[in-house]
Each structure stands twice: as structure tokens, then as C-alpha cells.
C-alpha positions in Angstrom: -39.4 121.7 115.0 -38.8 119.4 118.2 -42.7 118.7 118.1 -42.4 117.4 114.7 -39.6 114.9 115.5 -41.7 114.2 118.7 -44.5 113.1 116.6 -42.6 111.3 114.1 -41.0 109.3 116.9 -44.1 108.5 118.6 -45.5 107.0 114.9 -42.3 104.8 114.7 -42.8 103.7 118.2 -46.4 102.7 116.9 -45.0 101.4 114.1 -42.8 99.0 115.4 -45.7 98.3 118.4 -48.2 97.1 115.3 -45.8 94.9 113.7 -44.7 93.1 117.1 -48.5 92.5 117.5 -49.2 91.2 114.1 -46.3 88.6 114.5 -47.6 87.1 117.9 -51.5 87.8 117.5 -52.1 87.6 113.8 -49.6 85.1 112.7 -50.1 82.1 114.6 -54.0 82.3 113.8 -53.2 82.3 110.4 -50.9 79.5 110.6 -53.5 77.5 112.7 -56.1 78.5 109.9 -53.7 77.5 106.8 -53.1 74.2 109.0 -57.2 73.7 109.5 -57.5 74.5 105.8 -54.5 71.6 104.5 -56.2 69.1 106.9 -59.3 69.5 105.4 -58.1 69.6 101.7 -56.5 66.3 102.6 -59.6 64.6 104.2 -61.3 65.6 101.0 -58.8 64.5 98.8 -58.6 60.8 100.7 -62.7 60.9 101.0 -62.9 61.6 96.9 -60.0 58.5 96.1 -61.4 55.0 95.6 -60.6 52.4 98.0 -60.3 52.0 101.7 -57.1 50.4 102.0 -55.9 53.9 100.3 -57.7 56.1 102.1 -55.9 54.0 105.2 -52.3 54.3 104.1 -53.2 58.0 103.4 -54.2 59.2 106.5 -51.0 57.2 108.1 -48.6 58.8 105.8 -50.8 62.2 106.8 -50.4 62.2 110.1 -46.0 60.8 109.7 -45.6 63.8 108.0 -47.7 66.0 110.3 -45.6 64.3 113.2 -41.6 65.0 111.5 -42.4 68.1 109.8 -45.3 70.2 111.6 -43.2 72.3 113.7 -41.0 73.2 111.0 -43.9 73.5 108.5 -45.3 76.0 111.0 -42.0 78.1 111.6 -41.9 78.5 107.9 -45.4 79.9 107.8 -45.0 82.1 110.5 -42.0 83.8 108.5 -44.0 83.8 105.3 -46.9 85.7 107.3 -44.6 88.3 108.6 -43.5 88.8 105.5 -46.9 89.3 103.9 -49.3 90.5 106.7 -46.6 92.2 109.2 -44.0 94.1 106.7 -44.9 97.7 106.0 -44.4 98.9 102.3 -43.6 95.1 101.7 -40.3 95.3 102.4 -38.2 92.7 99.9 -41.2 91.5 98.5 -42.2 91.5 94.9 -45.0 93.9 96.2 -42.1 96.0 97.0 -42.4 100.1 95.6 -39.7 101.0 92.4 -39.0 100.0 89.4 -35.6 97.5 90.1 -36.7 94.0 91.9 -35.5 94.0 95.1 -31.6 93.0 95.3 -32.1 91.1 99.2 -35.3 89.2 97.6 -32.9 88.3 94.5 -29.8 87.3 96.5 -32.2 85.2 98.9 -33.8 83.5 95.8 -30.6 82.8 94.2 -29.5 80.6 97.1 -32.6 78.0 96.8 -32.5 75.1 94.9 -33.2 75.8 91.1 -33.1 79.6 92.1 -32.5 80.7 89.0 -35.3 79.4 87.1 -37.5 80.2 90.0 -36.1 84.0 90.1 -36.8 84.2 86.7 -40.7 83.3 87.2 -40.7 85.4 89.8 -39.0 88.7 87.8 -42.1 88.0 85.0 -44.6 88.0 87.7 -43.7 90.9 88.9 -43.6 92.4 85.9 -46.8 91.8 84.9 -48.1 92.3 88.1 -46.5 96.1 88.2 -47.1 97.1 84.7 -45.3 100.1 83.8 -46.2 101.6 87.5 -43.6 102.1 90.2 -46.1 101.3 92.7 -48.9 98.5 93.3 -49.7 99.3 97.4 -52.1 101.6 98.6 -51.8 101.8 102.5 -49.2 99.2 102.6 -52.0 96.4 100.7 -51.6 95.2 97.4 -54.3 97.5 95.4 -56.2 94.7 93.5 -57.0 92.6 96.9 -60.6 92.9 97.8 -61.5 95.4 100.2 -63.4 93.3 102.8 -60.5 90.8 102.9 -58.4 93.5 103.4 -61.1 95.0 106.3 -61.1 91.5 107.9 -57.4 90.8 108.1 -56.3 94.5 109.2 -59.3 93.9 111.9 -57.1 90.5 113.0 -54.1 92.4 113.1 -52.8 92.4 109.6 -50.5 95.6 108.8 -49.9 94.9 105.4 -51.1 92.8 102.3 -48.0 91.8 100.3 -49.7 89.2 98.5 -52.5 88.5 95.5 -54.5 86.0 97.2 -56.3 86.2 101.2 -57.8 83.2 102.8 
């Protein structure tokens, strides 16, 4: 008996090791990788429109924003990838196991802007997402994600998948 409650605290001491790792090792490469990804889309996006003078007032109003928001734009990441790639069993997420949506993830919707419309959308996604199943993870990853995203992310660092869609 005490060498069962040995090895189930040595797991939660793990536990809590792997998710401490994923929020200062995997998260802020992901961040830097979503960042790389935006600045790119933007280039492109400036490249594709017509006229210089555009493209010009773009890339100052780019880099404005980059300049009065970045930092917040990357703490706001950062919490969104803890949320999705360091939260086992996806933890008030709509990923999250059982059949009521979770009441944290609710009240936290409820106090955005428009947070009832946007619960709404959210409450039909999950429903379709989950079907009439009570669960949607299989080792803490969302089922339908495709297995060598899910090999490359848990090699980053990655504990969980609590999302649809991997860069």
C-alpha cells in the first residue's frame, strides 16, 4: 500500500515537472514561431497589394503595432499555449472529458465582450466536435490531430493537444 502512494506521488511530481517545462521550453518557441508565421503572412499580404505608397504605409502601421502591442500580444499567446500544449486532460477547454461544457470555461467566456454570442458558437462547436461521446482525447491529444504533428510537438515539449489545428 505505501509503495503504491510512493509511485503515484512520484508521477504527480513528474507531472507537474512536464508541464513547468512545456511553459518555459515549449511555449515561447511557439510564440516566436506564431510571431515568424504573422510576419510573414503580412509581408505577403503587402507584396500581393497594388501600389508602393501602400505597401509603405503598411509596413509603418506593421511595425506601430508590433511596437505598442507585441509584448502583450506575446503574453496572451503564451497563456493560450499553456492552455493547449501544457494542460493535461485539457483542463477548461472545449477538449475537456464529459458531457456538460465546462462551467470555469463558461464563466470566463461570459465576461468577454459579446460573450454570449461567442459562448454560444463555442457550445455548437463543441457539440459537433464531441458527438454523442463523452470523450475526444487519447493521451491527453485531441484524437483527430495527425499523428506526426502530435510526434513533433510532444518531441518539443508539448504535453497535450487541446486543439483542432497544429502549426
Amino acid at each position: 500500500m505505501t509503495l503504491r502512494i510512493y509511485i503515484l506521488y512520484v508521477d504527480m511530481n513528474n507531472s507537474e515537472k512536464a508541464v513547468t517545462r512545456c511553459k518555459k521550453q515549449y511555449c515561447p518557441k511557439f510564440v516566436s514561431q506564431l510571431n515568424k508565421l504573422t510576419e510573414k503572412m503580412t509581408k505577403n499580404m503587402t507584396r500581393k497589394l497594388k501600389g508602393k505608397e501602400f505597401a509603405k504605409l503598411m509596413k509603418n502601421i506593421t511595425k506601430k503595432l508590433k511596437k505598442s502591442i507585441g509584448k502583450t500580444m506575446d503574453n496572451k499567446n503564451i497563456e493560450q499555449c499553456v492552455k493547449t500544449h501544457c494542460n493535461p486532460s485539457c483542463k477548461d477547454t472545449i477538449y475537456e472529458a464529459g458531457s456538460q461544457f465546462p462551467k470555469s470555461l463558461e464563466a470566463e467566456i461570459k465576461k468577454e465582450q459579446h460573450g454570449d454570442i461567442i459562448l454560444d458558437i463555442i457550445k455548437k462547436t463543441r457539440k459537433r466536435i464531441f458527438g454523442n461521446k463523452k470523450n475526444i482525447l487519447v493521451n491527453d491529444f485531441y484524437k483527430n490531430l495527425p499523428k506526426e504533428k502530435v510526434d513533433k510537438i510532444k518531441k518539443a515539449g508539448a504535453i497535450s493537444g487541446c486543439t483542432a489545428i497544429i502549426l
